[in-house]
Residue frames as a rotation matrix with the C-alpha (Angstrom) as fourth column:
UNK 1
-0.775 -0.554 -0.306 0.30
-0.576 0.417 0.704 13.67
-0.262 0.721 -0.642 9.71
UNK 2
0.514 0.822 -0.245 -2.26
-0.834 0.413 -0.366 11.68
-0.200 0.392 0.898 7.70
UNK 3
0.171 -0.328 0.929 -2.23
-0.295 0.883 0.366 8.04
-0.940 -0.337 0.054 7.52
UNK 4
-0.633 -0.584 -0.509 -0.92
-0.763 0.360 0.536 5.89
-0.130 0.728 -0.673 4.65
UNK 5
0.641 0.528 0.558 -3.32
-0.418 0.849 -0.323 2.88
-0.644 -0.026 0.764 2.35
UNK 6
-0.563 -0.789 -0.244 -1.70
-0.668 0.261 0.697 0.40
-0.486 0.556 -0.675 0.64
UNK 7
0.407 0.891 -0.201 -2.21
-0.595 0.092 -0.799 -1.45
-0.693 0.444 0.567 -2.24
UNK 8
-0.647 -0.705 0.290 -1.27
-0.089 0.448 0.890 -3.58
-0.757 0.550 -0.353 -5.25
UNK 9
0.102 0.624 0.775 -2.60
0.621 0.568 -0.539 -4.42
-0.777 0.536 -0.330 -8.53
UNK 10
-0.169 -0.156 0.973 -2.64
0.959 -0.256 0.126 -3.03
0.229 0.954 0.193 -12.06
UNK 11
-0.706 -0.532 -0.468 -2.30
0.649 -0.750 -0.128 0.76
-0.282 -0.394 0.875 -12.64
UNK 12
-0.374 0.877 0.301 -5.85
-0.146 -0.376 0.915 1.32
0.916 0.298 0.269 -13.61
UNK 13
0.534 0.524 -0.663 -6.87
0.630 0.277 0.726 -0.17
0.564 -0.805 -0.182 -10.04
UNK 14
-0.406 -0.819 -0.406 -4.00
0.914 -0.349 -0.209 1.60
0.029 -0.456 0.890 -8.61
UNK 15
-0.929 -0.067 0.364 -5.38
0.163 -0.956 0.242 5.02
0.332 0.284 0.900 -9.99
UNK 16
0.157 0.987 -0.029 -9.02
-0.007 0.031 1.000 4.21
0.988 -0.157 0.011 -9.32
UNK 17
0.330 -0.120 -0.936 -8.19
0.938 0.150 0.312 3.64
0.103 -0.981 0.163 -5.42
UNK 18
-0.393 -0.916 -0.081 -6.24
0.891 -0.358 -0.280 6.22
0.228 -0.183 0.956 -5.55
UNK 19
-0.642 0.519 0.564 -8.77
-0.027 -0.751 0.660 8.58
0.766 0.409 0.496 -6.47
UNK 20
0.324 0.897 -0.300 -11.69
0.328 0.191 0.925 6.98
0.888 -0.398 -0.232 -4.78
UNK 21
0.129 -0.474 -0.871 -9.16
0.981 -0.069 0.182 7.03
-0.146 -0.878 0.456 -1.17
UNK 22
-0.892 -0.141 0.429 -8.08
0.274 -0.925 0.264 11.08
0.359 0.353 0.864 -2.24
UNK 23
-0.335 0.927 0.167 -11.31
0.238 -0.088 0.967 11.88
0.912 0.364 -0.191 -2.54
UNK 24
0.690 0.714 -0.118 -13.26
0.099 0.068 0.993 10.56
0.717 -0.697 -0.024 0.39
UNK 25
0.418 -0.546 -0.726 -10.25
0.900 0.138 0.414 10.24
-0.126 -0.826 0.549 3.14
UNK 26
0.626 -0.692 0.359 -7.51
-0.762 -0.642 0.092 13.16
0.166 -0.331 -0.929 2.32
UNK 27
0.793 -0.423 0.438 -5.11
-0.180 0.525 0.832 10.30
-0.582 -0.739 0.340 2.80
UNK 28
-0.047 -0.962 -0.268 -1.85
-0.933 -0.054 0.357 9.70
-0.358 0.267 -0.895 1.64
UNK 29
0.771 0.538 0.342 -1.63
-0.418 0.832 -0.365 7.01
-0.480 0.139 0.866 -0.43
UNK 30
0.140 -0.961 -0.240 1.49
-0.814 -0.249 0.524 4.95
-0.563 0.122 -0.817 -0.86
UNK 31
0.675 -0.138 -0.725 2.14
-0.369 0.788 -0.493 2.08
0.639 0.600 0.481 -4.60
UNK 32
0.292 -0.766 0.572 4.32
-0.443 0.422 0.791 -0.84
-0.847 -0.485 -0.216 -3.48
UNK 33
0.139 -0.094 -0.986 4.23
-0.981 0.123 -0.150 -2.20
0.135 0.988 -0.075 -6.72
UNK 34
-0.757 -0.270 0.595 4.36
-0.293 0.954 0.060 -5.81
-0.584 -0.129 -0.802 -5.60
UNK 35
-0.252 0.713 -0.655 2.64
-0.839 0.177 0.514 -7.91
0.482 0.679 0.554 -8.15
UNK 36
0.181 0.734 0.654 -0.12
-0.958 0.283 -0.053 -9.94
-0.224 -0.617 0.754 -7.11
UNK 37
0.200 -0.247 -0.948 1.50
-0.801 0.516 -0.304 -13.56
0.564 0.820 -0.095 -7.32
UNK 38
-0.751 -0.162 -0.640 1.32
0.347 0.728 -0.591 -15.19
0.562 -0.666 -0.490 -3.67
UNK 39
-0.104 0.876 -0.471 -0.50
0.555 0.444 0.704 -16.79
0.825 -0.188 -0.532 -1.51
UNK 40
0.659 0.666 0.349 -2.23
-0.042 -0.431 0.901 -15.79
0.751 -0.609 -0.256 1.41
UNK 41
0.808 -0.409 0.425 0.41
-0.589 -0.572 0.571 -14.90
0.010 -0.711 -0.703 4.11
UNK 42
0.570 -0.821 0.019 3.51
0.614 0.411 -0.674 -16.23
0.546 0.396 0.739 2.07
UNK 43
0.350 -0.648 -0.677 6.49
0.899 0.030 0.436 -15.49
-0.262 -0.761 0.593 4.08
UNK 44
-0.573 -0.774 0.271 8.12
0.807 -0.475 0.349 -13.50
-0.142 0.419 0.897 1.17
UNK 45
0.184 0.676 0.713 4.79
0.424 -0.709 0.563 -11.53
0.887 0.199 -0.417 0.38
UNK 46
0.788 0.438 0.432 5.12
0.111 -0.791 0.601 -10.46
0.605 -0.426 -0.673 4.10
UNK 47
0.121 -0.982 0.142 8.96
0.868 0.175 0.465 -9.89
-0.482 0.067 0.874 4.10
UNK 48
-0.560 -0.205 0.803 8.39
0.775 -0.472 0.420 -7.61
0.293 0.857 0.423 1.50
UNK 49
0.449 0.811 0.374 5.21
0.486 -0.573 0.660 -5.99
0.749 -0.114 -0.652 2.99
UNK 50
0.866 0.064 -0.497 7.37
0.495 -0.258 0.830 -5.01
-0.075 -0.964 -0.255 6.09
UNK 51
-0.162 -0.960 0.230 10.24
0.929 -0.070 0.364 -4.23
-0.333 0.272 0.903 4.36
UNK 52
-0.682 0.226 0.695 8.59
0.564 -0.443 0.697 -1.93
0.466 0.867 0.175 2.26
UNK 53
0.444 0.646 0.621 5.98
0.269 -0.757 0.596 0.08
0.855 -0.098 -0.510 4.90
UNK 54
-0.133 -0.439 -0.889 8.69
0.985 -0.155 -0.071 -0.16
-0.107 -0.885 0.453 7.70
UNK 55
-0.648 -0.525 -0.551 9.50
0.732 -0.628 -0.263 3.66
-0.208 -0.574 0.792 6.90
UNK 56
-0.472 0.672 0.571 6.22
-0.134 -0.695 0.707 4.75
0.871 0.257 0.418 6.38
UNK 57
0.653 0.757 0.013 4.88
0.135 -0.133 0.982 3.75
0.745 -0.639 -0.189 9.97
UNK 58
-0.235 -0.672 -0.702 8.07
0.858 0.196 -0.475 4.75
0.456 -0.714 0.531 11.83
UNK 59
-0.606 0.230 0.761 6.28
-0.186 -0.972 0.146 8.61
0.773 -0.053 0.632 10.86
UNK 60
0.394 0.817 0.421 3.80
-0.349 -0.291 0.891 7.09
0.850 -0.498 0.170 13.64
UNK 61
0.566 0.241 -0.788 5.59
0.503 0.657 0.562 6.06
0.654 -0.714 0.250 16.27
């Protein structure tokens, strides 16, 4: 199984990473769509962040 970046941010950056990560890695690459709108390690921002990759890293454990 191949591993998993995440990201946020407009869907030109979104597509550019995408590529750029495609490209050079072979990696899966998974949108959360969370817009960029909190601070550094805001509760909800990382609520959401765990909510949201919980069932992409259960594939590794």
């Amino acid at each position: 199984m191949g591993r998993f970046n995440f990201c946020d941010g407009e869907k030109a950056q979104r597509n550019n990473y995408r590529e750029i990560l495609i490209n050079l890695f072979q990696k899966k690459m998974v949108v959360l769509d969370i817009v960029d709108e909190y601070q550094y390690l805001d509760n909800e921002l990382i609520e959401m962040l765990t909510v949201s990759i919980e069932p992409y890293l259960k594939e590794f454990i």
